[in-house]
N, C-alpha and C positions, 0 to 999 in steps of 0.2 A: 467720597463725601463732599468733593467740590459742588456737585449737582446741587445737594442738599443745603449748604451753605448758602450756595447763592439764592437759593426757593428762600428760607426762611429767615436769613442773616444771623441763624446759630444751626450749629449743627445737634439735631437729638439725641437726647441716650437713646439708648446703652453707647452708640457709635461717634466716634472721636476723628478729627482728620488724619491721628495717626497711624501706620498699619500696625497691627496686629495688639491694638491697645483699645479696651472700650471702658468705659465708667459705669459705675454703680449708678439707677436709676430714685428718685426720692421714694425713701420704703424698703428700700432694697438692702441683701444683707450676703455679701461672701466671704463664705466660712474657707478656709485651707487648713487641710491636714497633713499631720505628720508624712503620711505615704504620698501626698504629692494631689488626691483627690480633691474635688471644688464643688463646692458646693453655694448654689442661688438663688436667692427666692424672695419675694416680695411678704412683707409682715402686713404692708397697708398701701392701698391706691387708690383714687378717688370712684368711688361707684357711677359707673356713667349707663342710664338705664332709663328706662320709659319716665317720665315724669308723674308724682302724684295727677290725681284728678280734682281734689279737692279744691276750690281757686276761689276763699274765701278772706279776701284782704289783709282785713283786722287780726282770723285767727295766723298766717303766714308773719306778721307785724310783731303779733304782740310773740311770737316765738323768736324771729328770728333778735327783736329786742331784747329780750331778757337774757339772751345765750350772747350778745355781743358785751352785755354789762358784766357779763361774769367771766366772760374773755378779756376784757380789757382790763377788770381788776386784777385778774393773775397776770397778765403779762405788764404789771404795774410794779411789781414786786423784784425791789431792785436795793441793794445795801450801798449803790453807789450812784453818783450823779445822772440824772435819766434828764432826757428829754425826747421834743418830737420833730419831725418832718413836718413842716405845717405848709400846704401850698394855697391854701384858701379854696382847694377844690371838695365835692363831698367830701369823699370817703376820709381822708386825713382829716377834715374837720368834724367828724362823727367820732374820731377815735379820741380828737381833742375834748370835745365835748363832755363824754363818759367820764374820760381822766378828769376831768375839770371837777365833776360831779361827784367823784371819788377822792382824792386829793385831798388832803385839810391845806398844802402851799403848791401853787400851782404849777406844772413843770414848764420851764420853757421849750419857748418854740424856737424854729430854723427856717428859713425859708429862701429858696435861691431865686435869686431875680434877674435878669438883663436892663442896662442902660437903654434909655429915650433910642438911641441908635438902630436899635431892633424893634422897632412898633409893634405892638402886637403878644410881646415877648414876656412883656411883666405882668405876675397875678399878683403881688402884694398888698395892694386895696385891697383884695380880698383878704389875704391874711389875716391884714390889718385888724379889718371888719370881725373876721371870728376870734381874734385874740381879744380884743378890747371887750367883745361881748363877755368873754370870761375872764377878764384879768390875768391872761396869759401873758408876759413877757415875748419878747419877738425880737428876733433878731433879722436885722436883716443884710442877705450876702451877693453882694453884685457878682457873678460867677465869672464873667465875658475874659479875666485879666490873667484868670489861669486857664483858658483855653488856649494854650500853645502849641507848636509843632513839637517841643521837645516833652512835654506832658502826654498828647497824645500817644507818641513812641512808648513814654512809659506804662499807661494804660493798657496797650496790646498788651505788653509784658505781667502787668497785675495781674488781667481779667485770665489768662492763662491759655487760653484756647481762644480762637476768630469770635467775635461777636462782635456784632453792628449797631448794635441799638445808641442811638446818638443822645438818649438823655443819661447815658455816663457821664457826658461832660459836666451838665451842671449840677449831678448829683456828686462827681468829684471834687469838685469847688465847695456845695456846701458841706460836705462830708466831714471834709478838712479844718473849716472852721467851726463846725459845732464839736470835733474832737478833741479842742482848746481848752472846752471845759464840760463835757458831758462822757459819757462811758457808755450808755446803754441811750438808744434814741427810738421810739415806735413811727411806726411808717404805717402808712394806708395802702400798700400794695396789695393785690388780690383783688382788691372786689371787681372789677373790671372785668376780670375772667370768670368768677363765680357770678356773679350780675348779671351779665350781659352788657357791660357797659359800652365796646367799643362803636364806632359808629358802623364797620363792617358788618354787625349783626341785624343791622336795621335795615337788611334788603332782602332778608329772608320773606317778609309777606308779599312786597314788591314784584320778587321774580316768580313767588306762588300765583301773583296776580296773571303775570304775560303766558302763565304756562297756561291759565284757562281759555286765551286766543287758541282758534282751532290752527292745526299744524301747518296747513297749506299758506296763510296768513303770513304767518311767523316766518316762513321760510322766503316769500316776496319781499317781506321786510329786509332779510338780513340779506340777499342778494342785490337789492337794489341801494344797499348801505345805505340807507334812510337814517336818520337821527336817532339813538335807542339802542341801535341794531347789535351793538355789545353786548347790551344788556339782554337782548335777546338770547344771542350764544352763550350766555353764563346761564341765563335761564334753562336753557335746554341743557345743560352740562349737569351730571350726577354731581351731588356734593364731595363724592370719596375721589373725583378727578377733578373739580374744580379749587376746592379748599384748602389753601399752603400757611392760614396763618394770617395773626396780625403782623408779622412782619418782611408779609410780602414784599421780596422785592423784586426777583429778577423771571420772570415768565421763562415756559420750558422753548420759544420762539426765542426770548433774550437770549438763555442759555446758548443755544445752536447757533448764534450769531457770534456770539464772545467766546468760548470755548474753545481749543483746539481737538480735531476730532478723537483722539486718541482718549478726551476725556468726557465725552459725551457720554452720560447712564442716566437713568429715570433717578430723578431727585427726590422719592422717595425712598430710604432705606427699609431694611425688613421687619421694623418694629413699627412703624408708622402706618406702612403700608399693609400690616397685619389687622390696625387697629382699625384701620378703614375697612378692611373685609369682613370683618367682626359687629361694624357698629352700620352694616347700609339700613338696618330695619329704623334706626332711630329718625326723630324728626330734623332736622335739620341744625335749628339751630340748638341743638342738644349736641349734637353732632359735635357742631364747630365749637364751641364751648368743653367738649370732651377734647378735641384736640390740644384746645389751649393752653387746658386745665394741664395734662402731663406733658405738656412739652413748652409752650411758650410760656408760661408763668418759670417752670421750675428750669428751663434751661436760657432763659434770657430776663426776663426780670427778676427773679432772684437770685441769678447769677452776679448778674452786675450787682445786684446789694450788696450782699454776701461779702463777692471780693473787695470791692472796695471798704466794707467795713471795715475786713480784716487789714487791711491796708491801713487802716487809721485806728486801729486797735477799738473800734466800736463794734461793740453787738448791737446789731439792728432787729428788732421785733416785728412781727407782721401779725398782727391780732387777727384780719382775716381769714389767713393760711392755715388757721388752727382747726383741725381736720372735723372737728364738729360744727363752724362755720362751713366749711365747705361740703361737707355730706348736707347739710340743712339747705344750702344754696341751691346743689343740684339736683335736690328732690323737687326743690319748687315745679308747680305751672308754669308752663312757657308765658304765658301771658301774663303773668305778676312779673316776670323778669324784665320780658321789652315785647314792647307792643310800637311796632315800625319806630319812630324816633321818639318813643315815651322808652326809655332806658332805665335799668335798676330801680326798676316801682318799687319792689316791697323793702328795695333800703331807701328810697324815698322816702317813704310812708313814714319810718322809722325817722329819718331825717328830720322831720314835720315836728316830732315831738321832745328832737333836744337844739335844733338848731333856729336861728333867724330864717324866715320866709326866702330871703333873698339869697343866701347862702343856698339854698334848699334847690333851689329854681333860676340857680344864674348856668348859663351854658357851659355844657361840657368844653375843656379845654388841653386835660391829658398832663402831662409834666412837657411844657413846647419847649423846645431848642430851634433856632435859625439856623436848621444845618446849612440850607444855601447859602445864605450871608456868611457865616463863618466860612465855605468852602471857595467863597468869591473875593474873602478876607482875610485873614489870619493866618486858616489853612489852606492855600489855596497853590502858594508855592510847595509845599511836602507832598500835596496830592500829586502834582506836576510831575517834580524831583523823583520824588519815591515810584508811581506808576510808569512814567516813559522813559528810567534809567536802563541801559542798556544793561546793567548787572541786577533787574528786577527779576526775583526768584518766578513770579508770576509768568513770566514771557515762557517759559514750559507749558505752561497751563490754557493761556491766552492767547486770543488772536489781539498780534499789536494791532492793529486798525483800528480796531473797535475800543481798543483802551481810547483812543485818542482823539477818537470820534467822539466817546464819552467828557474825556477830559473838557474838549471844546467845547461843547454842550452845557458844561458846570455855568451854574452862573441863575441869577433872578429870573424865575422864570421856569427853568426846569428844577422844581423839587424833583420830582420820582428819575432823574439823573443826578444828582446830589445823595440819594440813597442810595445810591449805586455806585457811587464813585467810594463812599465814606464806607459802603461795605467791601468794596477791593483794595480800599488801604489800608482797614484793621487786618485782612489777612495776610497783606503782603505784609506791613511792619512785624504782627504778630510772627511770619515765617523769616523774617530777618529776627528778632529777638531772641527767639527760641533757638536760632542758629548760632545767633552770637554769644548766647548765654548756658546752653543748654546741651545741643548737638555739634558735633562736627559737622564741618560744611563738607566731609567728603560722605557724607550719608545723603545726603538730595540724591533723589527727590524723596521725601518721605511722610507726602499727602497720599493718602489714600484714595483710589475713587470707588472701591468697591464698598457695596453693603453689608459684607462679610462680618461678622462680630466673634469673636471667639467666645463658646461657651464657661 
């Protein structure tokens, strides 16, 4: 599963890094009986299939609006202190909105921000902007002061298994402080994956564009490395071989440079790579939205919720996640979802009619972390410490060169080596914690690299 980790910066169910241990998938249900029999099966998954034809605005608007107003009122239904995640981005400010609308006292907000130090870092003016417009209370949590080396360490430990996604950090800073005085907090996670919201989905018409250059073209292009010319070989690449995810990190070219040979395998495992042989008939980016949908939503962004709520004794709500949000999402027309960099139209649309203009139409921005600055800052000695220690579990796994090539390489300037550096150190801490907490150290190695899942 090292392949796999490093493709997507989580590893998918059913398959775990451990051998001979795999996880229940979301939906999923094993029964064991008295004689020792097992039994598996899935009660509900998200339908991933031709898209309606219908692509008529208003009627996709006024449905998916009325089905979010009735989702938000039940996942409002709480006997103890509720509030929300508010980042001043849509989707969480569409969920404030409803509550707002709902509510007779209105719940507070949370919202995690970075100091001046980090430019670019802080959404709070927007917050601001959607609390004031409804009388929401706002808190607000500079995150920067608990992102430590010894926090991090513990993190690996919480989240329970390797995951990379680097907005744990400031979702565990504000996590922490809204469990101060709230019990139950609603979050806007999901639409992004049911919407189409990221920006990797907005190059789906783009590379439709270069595939209608006649072939001979395309191929002077990309020998002559001309400007494009990537985008040309992504172009011409099937989507069931090019597509690893929003959280692409490591290329199967990385891989084979970093790896030690012994652990070199196709970094799709057999559940993945099933779903890709299963779905070549769909369009594309139905496609990549199906992938998302069962694996990066439910095995990295709601993982990190999840645990970390549980960490702070908060249940965390996802009103989009609620499975008739999400059958209604993936039935839509491809072109009400994202039309090249027009993103999540028909929760726009929706948007239009409970929020401010500006709120509606200010640029996407995601939940940001300065993973380079912290990795060139704060973390930057652990990354060191922890990757080029002669007692790193990793050095199995890994060619030391290339850790250290990377290590050098950290710093302003290379993001997409700061995603890489921050996903070999959640796995190394995660396989020191787990050792130090969990296993004997005379069981290593005990990563897995095969695809094997036991039934």
């Amino acid at each position: 599963m090292l392949s796999s980790y490093l493709a997507h910066r989580f590893v998918p169910a059913p398959h775990t890094m451990l051998k001979n241990v795999s996880k229940l998938r979301p939906g999923e249900v094993l029964v064991i009986h008295g004689d020792g029999r097992r039994q598996r099966w899935r009660y509900w998954q998200p339908t991933i299939r031709q898209p309606e034809s219908m692509d008529q605005m208003a009627y996709w608007a006024d449905r998916l609006h009325g089905l979010l107003v009735d989702v938000v009122r039940t996942h409002l239904a709480s006997d103890v202190p509720l509030g929300i995640f508010l980042s001043g981005g849509l989707d969480s400010s569409i969920v404030a909105a409803i509550a707002a609308g709902t509510l007779k006292n209105p719940l507070e907000a949370w919202s995690a921000t970075f100091p001046a130090k980090y430019p670019g870092y802080d959404e709070f003016g927007w917050a601001q902007k959607v609390a004031s417009h409804y009388a929401i209370p706002l808190h607000r949590v500079e995150v920067d002061l608990s992102i430590t080396p010894d926090r991090v360490r513990e993190l690996a430990y919480i989240l329970d298994e390797p995951m990379a996604d680097p907005t744990v950090l400031p979702l565990d800073g504000v996590a922490r402080a809204a469990a101060e005085q709230e019990t139950v907090m609603l979050s806007g996670e999901g639409a992004d994956e049911i919407f189409a919201g990221y920006a990797g989905y907005g190059e789906v018409q783009s590379l439709a564009r270069l595939r209608q250059i006649p072939a001979f073209l395309r191929a002077q292009w990309i020998k002559r490395q001309w400007p494009g010319s990537n985008a040309f070989k992504r172009a011409m690449e099937p989507m069931a071989e090019r597509y690893r995810g929003v959280g692409y990190t490591f290329s199967p070219e990385e891989q084979a440079q970093l790896l030690r040979p012994e652990w070199r395998v196709a970094d799709r495992p057999g559940a993945v790579a099933e779903y890709w042989a299963s779905h070549l008939a769909l369009p594309d980016l139905q496609a990549m939205q199906g992938f998302d949908v069962q694996w990066f939503l439910p095995d990295d962004v709601l993982l990190k919720t999840d645990r970390i709520g549980m960490h702070y004794n908060l249940e965390i709500r996802v009103p989009f996640c609620d499975h008739e949000v999400v059958e209604l999402a993936l039935s839509m027309p491809l072109a009400l979802r994202r039309f090249g960099r027009q993103d999540k139209r028909v929760l726009r649309e929706v948007a239009k009619r409970v929020l401010p203009s500006e709120i509606v139409n200010r640029p996407k921005q995601g939940f940001p972390t300065p993973l380079t600055d912290l990795l060139a800052g704060p973390l930057h000695d652990i990354a060191w410490d922890t990757l080029a220690s002669p007692t790193a579990r990793s050095h199995e796994w890994f060619e030391g060169a290339r850790v250290r090539q990377l290590l050098t390489d950290m710093g302003p300037g290379h993001g997409t080596t700061s995603r890489q550096i921050y996903a070999l150190l959640m796995l190394e801490l995660w396989s020191e914690e787990m050792g130090s907490r969990a296993l004997s150290r005379r069981h290593v190695p005990y990563v897995s690299s095969s695809s094997d899942v036991p039934s």
